[in-house]
N, C-alpha and C positions, 0 to 999 in steps of 0.2 A: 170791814166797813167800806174803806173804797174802793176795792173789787162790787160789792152789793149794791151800796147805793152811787155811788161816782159813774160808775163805768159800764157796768152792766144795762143801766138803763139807754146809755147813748151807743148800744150794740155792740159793745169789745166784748171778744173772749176772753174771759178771765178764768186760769186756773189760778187757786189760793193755796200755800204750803204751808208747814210753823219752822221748820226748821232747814240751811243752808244744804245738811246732803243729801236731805229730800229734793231740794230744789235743782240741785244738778241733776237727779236724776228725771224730773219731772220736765225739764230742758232739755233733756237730750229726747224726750219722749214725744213734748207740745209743741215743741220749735216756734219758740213765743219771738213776737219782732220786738219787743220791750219787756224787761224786768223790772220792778218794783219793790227795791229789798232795804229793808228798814239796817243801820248800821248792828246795832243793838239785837241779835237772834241770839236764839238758845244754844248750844254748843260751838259751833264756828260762827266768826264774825260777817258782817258783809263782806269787811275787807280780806276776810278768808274766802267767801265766796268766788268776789272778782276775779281773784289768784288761781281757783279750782277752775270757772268758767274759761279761762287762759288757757290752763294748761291741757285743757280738754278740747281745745281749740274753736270752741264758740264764739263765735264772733255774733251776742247781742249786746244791744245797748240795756246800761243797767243806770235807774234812777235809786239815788240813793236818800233815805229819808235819815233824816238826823236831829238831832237838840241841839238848841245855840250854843252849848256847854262844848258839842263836840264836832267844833270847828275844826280841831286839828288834825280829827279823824277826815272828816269830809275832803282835805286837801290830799292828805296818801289815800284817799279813794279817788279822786281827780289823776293822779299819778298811776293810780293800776287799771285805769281803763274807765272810771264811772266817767259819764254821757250828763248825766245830770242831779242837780239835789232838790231834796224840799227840804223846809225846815219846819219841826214838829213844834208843835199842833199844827195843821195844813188844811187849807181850804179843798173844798171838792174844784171852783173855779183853778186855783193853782194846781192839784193833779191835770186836770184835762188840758189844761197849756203846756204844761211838762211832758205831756204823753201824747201829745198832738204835734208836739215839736219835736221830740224825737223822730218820732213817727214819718214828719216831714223830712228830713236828716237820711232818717234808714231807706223811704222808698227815692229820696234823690240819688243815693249813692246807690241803690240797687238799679235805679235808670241807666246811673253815668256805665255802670258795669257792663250791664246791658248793651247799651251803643256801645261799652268800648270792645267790648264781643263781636257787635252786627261789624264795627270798624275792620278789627281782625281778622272775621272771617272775609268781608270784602277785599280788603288789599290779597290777603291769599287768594281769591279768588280770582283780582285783578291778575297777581304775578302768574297764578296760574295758563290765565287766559293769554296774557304776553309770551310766555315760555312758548303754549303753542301756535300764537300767530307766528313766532321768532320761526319754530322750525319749521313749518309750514311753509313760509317764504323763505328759507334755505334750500326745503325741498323743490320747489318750484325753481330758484337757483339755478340749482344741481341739474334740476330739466334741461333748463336753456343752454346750460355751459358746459356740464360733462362731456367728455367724448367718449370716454370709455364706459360702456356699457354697464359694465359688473361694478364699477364706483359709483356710477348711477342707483343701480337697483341697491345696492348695499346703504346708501344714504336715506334713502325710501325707506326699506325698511327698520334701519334706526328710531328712523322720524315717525314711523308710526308707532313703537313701541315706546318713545318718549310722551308723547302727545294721548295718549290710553293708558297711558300707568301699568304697563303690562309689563310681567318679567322677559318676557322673548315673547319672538315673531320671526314670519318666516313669509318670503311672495314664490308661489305657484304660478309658472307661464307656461302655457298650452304648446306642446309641441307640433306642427300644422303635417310633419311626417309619420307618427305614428300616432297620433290623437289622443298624446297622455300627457300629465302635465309631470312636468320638471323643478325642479328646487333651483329658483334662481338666484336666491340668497336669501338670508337667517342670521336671527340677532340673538347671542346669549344662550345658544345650541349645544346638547351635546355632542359629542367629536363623532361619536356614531351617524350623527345623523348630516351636519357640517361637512361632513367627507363624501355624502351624497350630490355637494352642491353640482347643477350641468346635470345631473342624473335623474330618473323617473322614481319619485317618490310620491306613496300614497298617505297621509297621515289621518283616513280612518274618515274624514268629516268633512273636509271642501269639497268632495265629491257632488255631495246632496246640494252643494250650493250651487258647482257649476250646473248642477239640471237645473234647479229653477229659480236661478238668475235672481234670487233675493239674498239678504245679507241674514245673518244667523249669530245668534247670541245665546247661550245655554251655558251654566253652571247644576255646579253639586251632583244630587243623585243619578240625574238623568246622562249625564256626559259620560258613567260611568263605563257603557258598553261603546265606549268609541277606544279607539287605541290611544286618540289623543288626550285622554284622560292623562295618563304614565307624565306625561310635563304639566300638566296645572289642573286644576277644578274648578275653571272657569274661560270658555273660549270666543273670542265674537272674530269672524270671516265676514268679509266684503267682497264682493265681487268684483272683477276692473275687466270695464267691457271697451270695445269699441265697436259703433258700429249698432249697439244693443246688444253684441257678440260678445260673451264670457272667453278671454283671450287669459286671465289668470286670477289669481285667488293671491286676496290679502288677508293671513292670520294673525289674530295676539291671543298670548296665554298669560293668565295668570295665577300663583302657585297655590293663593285662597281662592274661597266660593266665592268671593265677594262679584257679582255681578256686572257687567260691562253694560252702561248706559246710554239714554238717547243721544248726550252730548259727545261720549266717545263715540258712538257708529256715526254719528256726522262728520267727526274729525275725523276717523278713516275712511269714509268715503272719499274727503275732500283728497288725502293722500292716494287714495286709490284713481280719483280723476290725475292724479300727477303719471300715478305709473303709465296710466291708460295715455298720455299725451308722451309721454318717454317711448310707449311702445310705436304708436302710428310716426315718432320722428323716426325712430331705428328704421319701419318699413318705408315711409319715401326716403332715410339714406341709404337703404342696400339698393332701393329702385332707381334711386339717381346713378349709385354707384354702378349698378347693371347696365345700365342705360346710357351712362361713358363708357365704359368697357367694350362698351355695342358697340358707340358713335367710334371709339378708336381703332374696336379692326375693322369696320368698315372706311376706315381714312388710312388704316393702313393698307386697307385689300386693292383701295382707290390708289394709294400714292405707285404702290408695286405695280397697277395694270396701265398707270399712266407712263412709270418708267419702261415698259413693254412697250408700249404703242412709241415714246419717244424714240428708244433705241432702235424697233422695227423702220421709224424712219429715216432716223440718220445711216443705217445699215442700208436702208435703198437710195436714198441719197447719194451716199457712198457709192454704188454697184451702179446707179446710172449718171451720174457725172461724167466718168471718163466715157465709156461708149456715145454719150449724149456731147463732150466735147470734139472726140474724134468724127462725129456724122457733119457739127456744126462746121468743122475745120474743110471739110471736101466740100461741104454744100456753097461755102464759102470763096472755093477756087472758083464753084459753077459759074456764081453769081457774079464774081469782078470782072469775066469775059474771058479767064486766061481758055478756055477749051474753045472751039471757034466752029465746032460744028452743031451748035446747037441752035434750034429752027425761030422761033416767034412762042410759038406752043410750049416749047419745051422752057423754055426760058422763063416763061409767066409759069410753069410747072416748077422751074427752081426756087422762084421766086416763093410760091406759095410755102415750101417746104423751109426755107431759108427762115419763114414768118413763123411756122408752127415749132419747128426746132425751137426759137428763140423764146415761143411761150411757154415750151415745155421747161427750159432754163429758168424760167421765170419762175413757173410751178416749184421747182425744185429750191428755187431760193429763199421762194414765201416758206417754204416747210423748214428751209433752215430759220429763215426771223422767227418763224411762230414759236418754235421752240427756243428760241434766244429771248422771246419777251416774255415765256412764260417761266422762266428760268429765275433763281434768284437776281436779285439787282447790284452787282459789282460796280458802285458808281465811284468816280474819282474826278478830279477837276481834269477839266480837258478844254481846248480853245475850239469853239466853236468856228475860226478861219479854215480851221486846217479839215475839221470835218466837213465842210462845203466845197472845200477844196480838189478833196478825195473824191466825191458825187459828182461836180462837175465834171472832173475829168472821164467818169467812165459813162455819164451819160453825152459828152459833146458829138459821138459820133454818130449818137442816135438818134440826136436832135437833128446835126446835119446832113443827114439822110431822109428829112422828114422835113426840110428845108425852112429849119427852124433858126434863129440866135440866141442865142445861150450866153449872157450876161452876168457878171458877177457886181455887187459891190459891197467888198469887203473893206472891215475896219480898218486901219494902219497899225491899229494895237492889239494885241492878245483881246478874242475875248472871251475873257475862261467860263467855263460852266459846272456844276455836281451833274455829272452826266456818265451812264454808261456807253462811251464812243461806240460800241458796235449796235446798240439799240437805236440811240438817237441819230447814226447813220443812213440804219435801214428806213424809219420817219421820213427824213430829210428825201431818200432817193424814191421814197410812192410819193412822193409831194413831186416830185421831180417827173416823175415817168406816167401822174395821172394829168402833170403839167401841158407835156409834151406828146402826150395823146388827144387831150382834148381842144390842142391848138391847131388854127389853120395855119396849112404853107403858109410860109414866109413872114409866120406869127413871131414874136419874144418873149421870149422867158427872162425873169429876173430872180437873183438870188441875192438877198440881202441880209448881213451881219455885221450890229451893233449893239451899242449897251443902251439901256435907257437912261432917262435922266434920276432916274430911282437906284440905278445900279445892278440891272439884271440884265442877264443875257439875252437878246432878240434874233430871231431868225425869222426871214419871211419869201416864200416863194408867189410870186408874180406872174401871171400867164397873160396873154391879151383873147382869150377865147371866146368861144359863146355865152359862159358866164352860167351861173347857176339859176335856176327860177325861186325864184323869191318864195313858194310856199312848199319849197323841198327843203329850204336851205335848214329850217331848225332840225329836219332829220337825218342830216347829210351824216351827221357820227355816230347813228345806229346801225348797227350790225343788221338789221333789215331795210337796209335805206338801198334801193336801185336806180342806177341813173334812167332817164328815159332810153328805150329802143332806139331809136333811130343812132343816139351820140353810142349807146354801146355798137351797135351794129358798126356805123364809121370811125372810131375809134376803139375796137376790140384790143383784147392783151389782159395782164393781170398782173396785179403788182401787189405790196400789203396795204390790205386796207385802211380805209381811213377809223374806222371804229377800233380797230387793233392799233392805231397812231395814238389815237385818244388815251388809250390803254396804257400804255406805255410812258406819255407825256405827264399824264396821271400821278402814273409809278412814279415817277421821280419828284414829283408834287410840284411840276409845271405844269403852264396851262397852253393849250391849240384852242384857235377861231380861226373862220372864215371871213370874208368878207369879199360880195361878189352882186355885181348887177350883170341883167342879161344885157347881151353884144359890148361890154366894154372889159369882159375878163374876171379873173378870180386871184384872190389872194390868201395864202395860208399864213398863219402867225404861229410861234411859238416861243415861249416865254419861260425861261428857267431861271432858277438861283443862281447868283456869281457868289465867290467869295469876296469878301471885303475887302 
């Protein structure tokens, strides 16, 4: 009756049974979302039913109809699982609230299930997703920081094999000497083939990929005539190019058919763009590393042909000193008059040779500074009196021959300097000798040495000459800077230049300036560290 008239009309499927083991079995067949079992059936009770539905591990809700007499029943039916009761005789209104209300009950809890399902599988999904951003940016890491090559590649393909759910994997790098690829390393290999690693191995299927430059995914039947079937039944290869250029092959296997997806070949790709940035660092560091290799024997092949030319000079050097001081020595008697037969002619003839001997002297000494400035810097504190000291005295003769004075005014105290004396000598004497060339008879020269009020050591040479022209003067310290014709012509000779002065002042991280107007002279400055 309320299967017929209750419920049938407002569209529930109702199946009706008379007795409880009919109805188990008619529940495991209808998979009804509500039962309706009267306590009171014919050989098992309700309360036997509940107990059967248990055990059988049916999880419906069961409405249990009862007589007010068997209340006591209705509560161990509350205890073995009933959902809910009516009480006999029963309205059709109170079925359809009882069985709407359950009803409500069974599809909440099958929602809450539901979401707690979609919940489940999203955090798996989530952890899943983390797991591979995690080693993805390890692998990327690994890129920036490895140095060693094979810990590199070995970390790669780890990472792809984690990240594809793959039992093993294996990267293929193209060898550029014999055109075959190589096992660069394998993850979860067996020893047979791990023992190939540096070796040219073919595994049956990256081949077809490195021809046409796409990525390849095939399981089950079809893998079956590859050799790389024998490790899994199911394989996906990426290619890792640079360039557009298939440079090696990235594989995963794994031991079911189960197929490798659009999200796994994206994530290998992704590791595959790692290899491919692993490989172009390796080629600009072997190309850097070549490329030093280069620049060092070329600085070596440079330092060895500069100690030649060195040594070739100090060897001539050498070899004409003495013959060049024995000529200077006779030209020398010619010249002070001790011989008395020599005419007007001959004497301006002595004269002239007395002048080239001396710049040939000269010549030989630049070649000794040039190679003393371009030498390491052996600097020690030294007093700049005594280095002024030393220059005056060996140019005063030559000043007064040139009908020069030759003036000192030195400190009363040490004035010490970081200086290597034999460098900052040679300075001091072309300051001296381009002095004492560019001055008129009966000009002066000044040599001055003091501290400043800063605490550093000053040197400054003095001339009263023609002075420099003011829009030579900013180029007076380059190595293409030429005096005018005329002052070379009437003052000829050679001494070290001023650009090699520079050089050198430089070196020791002092500073040279000039300071010069024309017809009233020129002054050189130099400025070095004292110790404290």
């Amino acid at each position: 009756m309320i299967g017929r008239q209750t419920l049938q009309p407002l569209g529930y499927r109702v199946q009706v049974v008379g007795a409880a083991a009919q109805a188990i079995q008619e529940a495991v067949r209808f998979s009804p979302e509500v039962i309706i079992a009267n306590l009171s059936l014919p050989g098992l009770s309700g309360k036997d039913l509940l107990v059967a539905l248990s055990s059988q591990g049916i999880e419906v809700p069961v409405i249990v109809i009862a007589t007010k007499e068997q209340e006591g029943d209705v509560i161990q039916a509350f205890r073995l699982g009933a959902a809910d009761y009516l009480r006999w005789p029963v309205r059709e209104a109170e079925v359809v609230s009882a069985v709407e209300r359950v009803l409500k009950q069974v599809r909440s809890k099958s929602e809450r299930e539901t979401l707690s399902r979609q919940l489940k599988q999203t955090n798996q999904e989530l952890q899943r997703r983390v797991r591979e951003l995690t080693t993805i940016f390890a692998v990327g890491k690994a890129v920036t920081s490895a140095i060693d090559q094979s810990v590199l590649f070995d970390k790669i393909v780890e990472g792809a094999v984690y990240i594809t759910e793959a039992d093993c994997g294996w990267l293929l790098l193209r060898d550029e000497r014999v055109r075959t690829f190589m096992l660069g390393a394998c993850r979860n290999m067996p020893k047979s083939i791990s023992e190939k690693l540096n070796q040219p191995w073919d595994d049956g299927i990256s081949s077809l990929v490195a021809l046409s430059g796409e990525a390849l995914s095939i399981h089950g039947e079809p893998l079956q005539r590859f050799k790389v079937a024998k490790l899994g039944q199911s394989v996906l290869v990426v290619p890792v190019k640079v360039n557009k250029e298939v440079v090696g092959l990235m594989v995963v296997v794994r031991k079911s058919a189960q197929p490798f997806g659009a999200s796994n070949q994206a994530l290998l790709e992704a590791v595959a763009d790692y290899a491919s940035i692993s490989m172009v660092n390796v080629r600009l560091f072997k190309a850097l590393e070549e490329r030093a290799r280069s620049m060092q024997q070329i600085a070596e092949s440079s330092q060895v042909s500069e100690r030649i030319k060195d040594e070739l000079l100090q060897n001539l050097s050498q070899e004409l000193r003495a013959p060049l001081t024995a000529a200077m020595g006779s030209i020398d008697l010619l010249a002070d008059g001790r011989t008395r037969n020599l005419n007007e002619e001959q004497t301006e003839s002595v004269r002239v040779a007395q002048e080239r001997l001396r710049q040939l002297a000269e010549i030989l000494e630049l070649m000794t500074s040039t190679q003393q400035a371009d030498a390491p810097k052996q600097r020690t504190v030294a007093d700049l009196n005594d280095m002024a000291r030393q220059a005056i005295t060996r140019f005063q003769r030559l000043a007064h021959q040139g009908g020069l004075s030759l003036f000192t005014e030195l400190s009363s105290r040490q004035v010490m300097a970081y200086a290597n004396p034999a460098q900052i000598t040679k300075v001091l004497e072309g300051l001296l000798s381009n002095a004492i060339k560019y001055s008129p008879q009966g000009g002066q020269i000044t040599v001055r040495v003091e501290r400043t009020s800063d605490g550093q050591a000053h040197l400054s040479v003095q001339d009263k000459g023609p002075g420099i022209d003011p829009k030579r003067l900013p180029n007076i310290f380059d190595r293409t800077y030429q005096s005018d014709s005329a002052s070379s012509h009437r003052f000829g000779g050679l001494g070290i230049g001023l650009a090699l002065s520079k050089e050198i002042v430089n070196a020791h991280g002092g500073k040279i300036w000039v300071e010069s107007k024309p017809s009233e002279g020129t002054t050189f400055h130099i400025l070095l560290s004292s110790p404290s």
